[in-house]
C-alpha atoms as a printed R data frame, in Angstrom:
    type eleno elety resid chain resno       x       y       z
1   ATOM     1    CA   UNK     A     1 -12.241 -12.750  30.642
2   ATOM     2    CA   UNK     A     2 -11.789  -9.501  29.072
3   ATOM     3    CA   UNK     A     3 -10.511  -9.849  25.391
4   ATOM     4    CA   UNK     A     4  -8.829  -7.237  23.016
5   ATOM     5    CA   UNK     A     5 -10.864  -6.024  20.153
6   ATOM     6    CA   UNK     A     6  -8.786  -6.941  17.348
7   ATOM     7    CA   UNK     A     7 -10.395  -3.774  15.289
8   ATOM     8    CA   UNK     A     8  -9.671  -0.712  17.874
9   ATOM     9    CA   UNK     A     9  -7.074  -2.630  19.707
10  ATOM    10    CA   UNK     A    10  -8.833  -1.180  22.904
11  ATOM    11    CA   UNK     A    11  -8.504  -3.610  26.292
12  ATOM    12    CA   UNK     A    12 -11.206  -2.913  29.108
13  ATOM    13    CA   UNK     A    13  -9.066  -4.601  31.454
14  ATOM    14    CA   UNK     A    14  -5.384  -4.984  30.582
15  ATOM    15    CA   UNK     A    15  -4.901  -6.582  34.596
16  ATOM    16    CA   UNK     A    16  -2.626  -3.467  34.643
17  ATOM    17    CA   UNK     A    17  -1.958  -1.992  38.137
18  ATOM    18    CA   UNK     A    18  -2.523   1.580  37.769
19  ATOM    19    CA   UNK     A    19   0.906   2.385  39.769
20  ATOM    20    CA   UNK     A    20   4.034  -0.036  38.735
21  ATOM    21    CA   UNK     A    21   7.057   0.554  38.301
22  ATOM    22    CA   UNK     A    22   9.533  -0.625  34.550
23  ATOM    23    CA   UNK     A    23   9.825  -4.288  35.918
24  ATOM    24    CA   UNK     A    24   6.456  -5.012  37.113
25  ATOM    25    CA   UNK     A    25   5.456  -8.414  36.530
26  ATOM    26    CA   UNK     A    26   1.353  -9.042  35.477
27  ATOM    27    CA   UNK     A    27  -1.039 -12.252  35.039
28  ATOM    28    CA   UNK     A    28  -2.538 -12.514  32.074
29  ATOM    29    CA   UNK     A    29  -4.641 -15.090  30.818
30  ATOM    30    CA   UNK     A    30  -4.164 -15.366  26.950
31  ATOM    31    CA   UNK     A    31  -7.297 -17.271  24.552
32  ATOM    32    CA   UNK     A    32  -6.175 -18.560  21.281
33  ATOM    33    CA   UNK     A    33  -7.173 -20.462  18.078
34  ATOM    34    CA   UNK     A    34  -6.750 -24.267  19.054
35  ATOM    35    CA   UNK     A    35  -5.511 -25.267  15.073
36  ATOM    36    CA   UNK     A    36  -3.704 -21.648  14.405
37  ATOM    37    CA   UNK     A    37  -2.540 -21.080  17.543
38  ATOM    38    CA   UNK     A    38  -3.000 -17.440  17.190
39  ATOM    39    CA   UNK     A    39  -3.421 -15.574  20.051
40  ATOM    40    CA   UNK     A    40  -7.572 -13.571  20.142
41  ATOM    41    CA   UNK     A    41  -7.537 -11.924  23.211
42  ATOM    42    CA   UNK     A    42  -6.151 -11.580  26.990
43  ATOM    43    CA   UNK     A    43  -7.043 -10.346  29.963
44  ATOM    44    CA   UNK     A    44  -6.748 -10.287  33.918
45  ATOM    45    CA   UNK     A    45  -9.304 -13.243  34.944
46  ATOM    46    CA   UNK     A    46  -9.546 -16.553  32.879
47  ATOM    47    CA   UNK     A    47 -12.168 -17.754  31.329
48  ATOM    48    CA   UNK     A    48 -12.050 -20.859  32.065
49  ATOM    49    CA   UNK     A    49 -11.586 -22.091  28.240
50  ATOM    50    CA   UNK     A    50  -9.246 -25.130  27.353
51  ATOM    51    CA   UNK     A    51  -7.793 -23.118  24.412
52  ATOM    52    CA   UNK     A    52  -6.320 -20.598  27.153
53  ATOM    53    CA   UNK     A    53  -2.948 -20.059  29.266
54  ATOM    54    CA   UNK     A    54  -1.888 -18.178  31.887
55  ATOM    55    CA   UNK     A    55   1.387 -16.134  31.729
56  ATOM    56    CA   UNK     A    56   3.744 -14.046  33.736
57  ATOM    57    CA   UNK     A    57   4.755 -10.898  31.525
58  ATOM    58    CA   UNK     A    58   6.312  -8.226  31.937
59  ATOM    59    CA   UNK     A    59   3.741  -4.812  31.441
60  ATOM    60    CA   UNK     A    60   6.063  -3.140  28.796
61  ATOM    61    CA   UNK     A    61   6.440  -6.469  26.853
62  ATOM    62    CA   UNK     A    62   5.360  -5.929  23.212
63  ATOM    63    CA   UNK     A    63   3.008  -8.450  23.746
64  ATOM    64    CA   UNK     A    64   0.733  -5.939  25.655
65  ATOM    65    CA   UNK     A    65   0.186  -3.746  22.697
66  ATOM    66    CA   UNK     A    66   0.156  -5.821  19.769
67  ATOM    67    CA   UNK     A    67  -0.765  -8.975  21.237
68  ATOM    68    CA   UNK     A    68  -2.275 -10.448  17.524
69  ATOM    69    CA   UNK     A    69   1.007 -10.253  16.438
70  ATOM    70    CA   UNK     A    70   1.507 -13.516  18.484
71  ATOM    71    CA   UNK     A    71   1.115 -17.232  18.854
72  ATOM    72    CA   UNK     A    72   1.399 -19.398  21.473
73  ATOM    73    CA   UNK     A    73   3.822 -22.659  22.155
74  ATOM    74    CA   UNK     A    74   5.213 -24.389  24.452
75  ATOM    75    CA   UNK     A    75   2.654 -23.065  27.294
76  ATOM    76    CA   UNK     A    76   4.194 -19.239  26.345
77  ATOM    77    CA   UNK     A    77   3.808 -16.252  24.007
78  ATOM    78    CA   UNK     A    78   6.224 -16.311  20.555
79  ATOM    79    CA   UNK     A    79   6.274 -13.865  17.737
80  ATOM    80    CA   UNK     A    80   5.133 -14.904  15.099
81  ATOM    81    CA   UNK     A    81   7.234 -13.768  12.394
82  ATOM    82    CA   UNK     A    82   5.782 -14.753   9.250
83  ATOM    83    CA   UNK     A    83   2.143 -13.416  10.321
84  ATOM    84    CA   UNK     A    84   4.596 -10.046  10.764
85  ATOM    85    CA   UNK     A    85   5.873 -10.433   7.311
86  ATOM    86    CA   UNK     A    86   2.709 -10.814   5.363
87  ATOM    87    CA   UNK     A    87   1.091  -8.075   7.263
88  ATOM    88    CA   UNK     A    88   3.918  -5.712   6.364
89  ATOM    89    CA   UNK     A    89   3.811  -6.804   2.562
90  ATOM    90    CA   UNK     A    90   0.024  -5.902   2.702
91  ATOM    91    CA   UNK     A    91   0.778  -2.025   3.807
92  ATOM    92    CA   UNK     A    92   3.525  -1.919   1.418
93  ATOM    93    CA   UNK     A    93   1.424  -3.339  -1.595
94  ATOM    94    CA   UNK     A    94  -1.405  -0.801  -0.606
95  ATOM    95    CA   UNK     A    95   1.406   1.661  -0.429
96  ATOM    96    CA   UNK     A    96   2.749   1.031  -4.223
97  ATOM    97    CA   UNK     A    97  -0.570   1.024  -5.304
98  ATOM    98    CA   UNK     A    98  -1.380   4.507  -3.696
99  ATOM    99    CA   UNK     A    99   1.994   5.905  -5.482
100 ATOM   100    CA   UNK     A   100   1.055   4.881  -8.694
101 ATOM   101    CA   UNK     A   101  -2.514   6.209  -8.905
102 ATOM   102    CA   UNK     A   102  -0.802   9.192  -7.783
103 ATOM   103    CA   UNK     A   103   2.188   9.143 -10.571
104 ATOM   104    CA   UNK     A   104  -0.948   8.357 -12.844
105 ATOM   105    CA   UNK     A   105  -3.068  11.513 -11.718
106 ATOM   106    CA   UNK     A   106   0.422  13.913 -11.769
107 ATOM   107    CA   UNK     A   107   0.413  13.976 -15.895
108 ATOM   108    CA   UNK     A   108   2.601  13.481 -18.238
109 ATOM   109    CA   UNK     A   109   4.876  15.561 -20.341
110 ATOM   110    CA   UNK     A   110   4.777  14.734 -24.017
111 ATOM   111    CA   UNK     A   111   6.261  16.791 -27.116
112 ATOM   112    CA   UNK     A   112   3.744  18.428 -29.760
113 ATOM   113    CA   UNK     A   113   5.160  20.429 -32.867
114 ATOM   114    CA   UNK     A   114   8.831  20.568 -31.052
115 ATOM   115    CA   UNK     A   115   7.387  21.957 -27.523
116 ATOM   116    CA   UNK     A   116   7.419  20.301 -24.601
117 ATOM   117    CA   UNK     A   117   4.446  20.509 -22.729
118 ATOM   118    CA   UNK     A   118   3.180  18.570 -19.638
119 ATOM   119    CA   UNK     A   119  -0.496  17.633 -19.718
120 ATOM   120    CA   UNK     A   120  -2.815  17.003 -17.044
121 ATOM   121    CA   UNK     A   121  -4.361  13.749 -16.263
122 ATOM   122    CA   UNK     A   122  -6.458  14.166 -13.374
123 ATOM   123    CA   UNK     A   123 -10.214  12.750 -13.506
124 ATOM   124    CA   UNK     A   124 -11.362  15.738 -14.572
125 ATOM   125    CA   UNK     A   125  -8.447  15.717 -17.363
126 ATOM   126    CA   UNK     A   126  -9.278  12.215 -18.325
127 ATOM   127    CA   UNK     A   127 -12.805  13.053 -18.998
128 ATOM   128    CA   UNK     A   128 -11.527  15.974 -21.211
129 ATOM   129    CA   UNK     A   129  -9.565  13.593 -23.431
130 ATOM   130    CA   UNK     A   130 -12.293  11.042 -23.553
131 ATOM   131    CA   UNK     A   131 -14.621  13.490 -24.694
132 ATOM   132    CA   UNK     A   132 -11.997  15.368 -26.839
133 ATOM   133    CA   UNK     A   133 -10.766  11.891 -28.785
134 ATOM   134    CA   UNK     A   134 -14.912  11.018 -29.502
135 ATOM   135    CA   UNK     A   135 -15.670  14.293 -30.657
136 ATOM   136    CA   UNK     A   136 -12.683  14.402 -33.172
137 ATOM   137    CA   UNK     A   137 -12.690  10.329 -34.309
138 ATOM   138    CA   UNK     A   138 -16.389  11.387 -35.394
139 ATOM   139    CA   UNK     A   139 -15.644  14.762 -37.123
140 ATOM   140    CA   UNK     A   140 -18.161  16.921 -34.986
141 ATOM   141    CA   UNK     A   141 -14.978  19.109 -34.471
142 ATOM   142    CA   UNK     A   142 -11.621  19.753 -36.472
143 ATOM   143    CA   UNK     A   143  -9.894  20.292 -33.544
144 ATOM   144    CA   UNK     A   144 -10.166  20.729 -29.143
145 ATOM   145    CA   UNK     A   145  -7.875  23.534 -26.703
146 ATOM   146    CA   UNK     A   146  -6.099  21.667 -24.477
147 ATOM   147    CA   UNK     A   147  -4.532  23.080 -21.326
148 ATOM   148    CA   UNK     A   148  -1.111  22.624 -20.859
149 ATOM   149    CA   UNK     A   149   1.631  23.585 -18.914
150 ATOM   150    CA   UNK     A   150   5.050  25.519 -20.559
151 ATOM   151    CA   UNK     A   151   8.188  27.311 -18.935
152 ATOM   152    CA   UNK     A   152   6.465  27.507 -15.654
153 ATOM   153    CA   UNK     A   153   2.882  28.708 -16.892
154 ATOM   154    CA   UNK     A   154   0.091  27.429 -18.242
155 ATOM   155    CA   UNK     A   155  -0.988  27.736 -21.831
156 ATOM   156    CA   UNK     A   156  -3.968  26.759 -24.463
157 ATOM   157    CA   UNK     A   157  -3.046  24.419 -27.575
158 ATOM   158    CA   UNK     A   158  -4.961  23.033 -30.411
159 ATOM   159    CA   UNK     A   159  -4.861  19.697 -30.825
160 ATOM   160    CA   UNK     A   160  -6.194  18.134 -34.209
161 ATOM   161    CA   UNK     A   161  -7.682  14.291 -35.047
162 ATOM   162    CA   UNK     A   162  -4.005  13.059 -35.887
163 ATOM   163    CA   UNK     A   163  -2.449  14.996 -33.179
164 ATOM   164    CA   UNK     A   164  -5.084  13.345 -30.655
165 ATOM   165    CA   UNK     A   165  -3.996   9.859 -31.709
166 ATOM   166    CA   UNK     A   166  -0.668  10.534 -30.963
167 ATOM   167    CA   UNK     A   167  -1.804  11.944 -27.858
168 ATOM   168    CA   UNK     A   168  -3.945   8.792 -27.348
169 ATOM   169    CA   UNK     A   169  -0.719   6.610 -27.519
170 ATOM   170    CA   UNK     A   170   1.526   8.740 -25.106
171 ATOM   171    CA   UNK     A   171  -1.430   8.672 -22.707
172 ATOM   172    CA   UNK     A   172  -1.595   5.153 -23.048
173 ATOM   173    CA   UNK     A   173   2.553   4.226 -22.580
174 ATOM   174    CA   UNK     A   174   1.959   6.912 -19.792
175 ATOM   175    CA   UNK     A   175  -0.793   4.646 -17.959
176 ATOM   176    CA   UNK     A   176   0.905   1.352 -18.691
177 ATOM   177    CA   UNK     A   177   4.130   2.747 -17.806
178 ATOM   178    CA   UNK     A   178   3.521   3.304 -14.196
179 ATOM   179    CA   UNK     A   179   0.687  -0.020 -13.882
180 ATOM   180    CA   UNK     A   180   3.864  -2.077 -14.696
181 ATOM   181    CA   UNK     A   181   6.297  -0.318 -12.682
182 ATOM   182    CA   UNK     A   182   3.965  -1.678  -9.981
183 ATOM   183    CA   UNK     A   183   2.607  -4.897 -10.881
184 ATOM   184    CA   UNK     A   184   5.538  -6.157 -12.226
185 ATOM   185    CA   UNK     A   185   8.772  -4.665 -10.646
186 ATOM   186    CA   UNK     A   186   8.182  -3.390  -7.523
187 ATOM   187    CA   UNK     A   187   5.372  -5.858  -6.462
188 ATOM   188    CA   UNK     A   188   7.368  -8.966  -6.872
189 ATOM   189    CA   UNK     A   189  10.054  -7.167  -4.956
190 ATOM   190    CA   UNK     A   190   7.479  -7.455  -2.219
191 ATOM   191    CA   UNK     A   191   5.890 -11.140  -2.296
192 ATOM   192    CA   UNK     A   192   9.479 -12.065  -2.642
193 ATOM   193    CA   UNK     A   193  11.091 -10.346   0.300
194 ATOM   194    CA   UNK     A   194  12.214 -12.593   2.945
195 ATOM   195    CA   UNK     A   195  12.519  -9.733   5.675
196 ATOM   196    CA   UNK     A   196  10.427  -7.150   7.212
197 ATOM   197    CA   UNK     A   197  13.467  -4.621   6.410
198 ATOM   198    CA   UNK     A   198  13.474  -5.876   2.892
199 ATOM   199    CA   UNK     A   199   9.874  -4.992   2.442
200 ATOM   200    CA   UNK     A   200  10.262  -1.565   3.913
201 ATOM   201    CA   UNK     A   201  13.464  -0.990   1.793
202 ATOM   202    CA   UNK     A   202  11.062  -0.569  -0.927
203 ATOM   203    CA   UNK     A   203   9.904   2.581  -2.002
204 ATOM   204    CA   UNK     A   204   8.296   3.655  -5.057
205 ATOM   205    CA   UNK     A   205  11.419   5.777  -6.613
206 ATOM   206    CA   UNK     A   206  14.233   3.197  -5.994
207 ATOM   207    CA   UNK     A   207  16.382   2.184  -8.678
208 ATOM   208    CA   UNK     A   208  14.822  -0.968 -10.201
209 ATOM   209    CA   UNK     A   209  16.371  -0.170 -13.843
210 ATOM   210    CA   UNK     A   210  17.594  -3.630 -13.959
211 ATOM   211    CA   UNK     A   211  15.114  -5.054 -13.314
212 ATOM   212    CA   UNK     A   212  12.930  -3.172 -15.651
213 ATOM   213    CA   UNK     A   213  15.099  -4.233 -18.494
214 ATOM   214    CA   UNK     A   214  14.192  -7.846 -17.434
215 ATOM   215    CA   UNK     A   215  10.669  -7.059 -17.738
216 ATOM   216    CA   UNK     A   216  11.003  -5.538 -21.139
217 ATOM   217    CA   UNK     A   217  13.086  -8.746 -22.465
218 ATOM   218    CA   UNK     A   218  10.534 -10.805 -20.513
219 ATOM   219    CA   UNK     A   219   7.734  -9.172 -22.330
């Protein structure tokens, strides 16, 4: 028996006929897990295993290409619905998380001496303030050039030891900000869906403002 490999998804030997025509009818003969009943494989001869069932299916059944997405009962093939769900909140969880690295990494604008400025906070950036907030806390230097940007170019600054702990704050509030937006808004929003659409109604800029003020009073 020829079984799918569940990492490439690749089939040696789908028992495909290489000319068919929409409504062409295969054999396949389907191994599964005898306590999960989750479908591990098919293909066009059997193996002869007790955990394994031969079907009549259709060769443009959905079954064909995503065949893990499946269980079997009642001697047939059934979607299985929740494995579908918590598969889909996994790529949406690892798709939240990848938005706010990146909102992290974009910067943050943050006011200094009435000016408006937007700072980076790329690696590179974040070593800069790291080595920046040591050198001032221990009085090697009375003061660091930042980098900024202002009214679409970039510009220099000089930031002091009090103006770096203010700094040090908005960084921090600018971190925490977007680690919460995550963890607790938009996350839950995800563990909690009861549909596949739910899950991929979420998106990273949707208005949760509601429930943000629920965190806050929470917190």
């Amino acid at each position: 028996m020829n079984f799918i490999d569940e990492e490439t998804g690749l089939v040696e030997n789908p028992a495909i006929p290489d000319e068919v025509t929409e409504d062409t009818k295969i054999i396949v003969y389907v191994n599964y897990d005898p306590v999960s009943f989750r479908v591990g494989g098919y293909g066009s001869t059997s193996s002869g295993a007790e955990n394994e069932i031969e079907i009549e299916i259709d060769r443009t059944h959905d079954f064909i290409e995503f065949p893990f997405s499946y269980i079997v009962s009642d001697g047939t093939v059934v979607k299985d619905y929740e494995y579908l769900l918590q598969s889909v909140r996994r790529e949406k969880d690892a798709e939240l998380n990848s938005a706010c690295e990146n909102e992290i990494l974009g910067g943050f604008d943050f006011e200094i001496d009435g000016t408006l400025y937007h700072f980076s906070f790329d690696i590179e950036a974040q070593l800069n303030y790291q080595g920046a907030e040591r050198l001032l806390s221990k009085g090697v230097v009375e003061s660091v050039e930042f980098t900024v940007f202002h009214d679409g170019t970039y510009d220099r600054i000089l930031i002091d030891s009090e103006k770096m702990d203010i700094l040090s704050v908005a960084i921090l509030n600018h971190t925490d900000s977007k680690v919460k937006r995550y963890r607790k808004v938009l996350l839950p929003l995800v563990n909690t869906a009861k549909t596949i659409e739910e899950v991929k109604a979420i998106t990273w800029d949707m208005d949760t403002s509601n429930l943000e003020q629920e965190v806050k009073t929470a917190t």
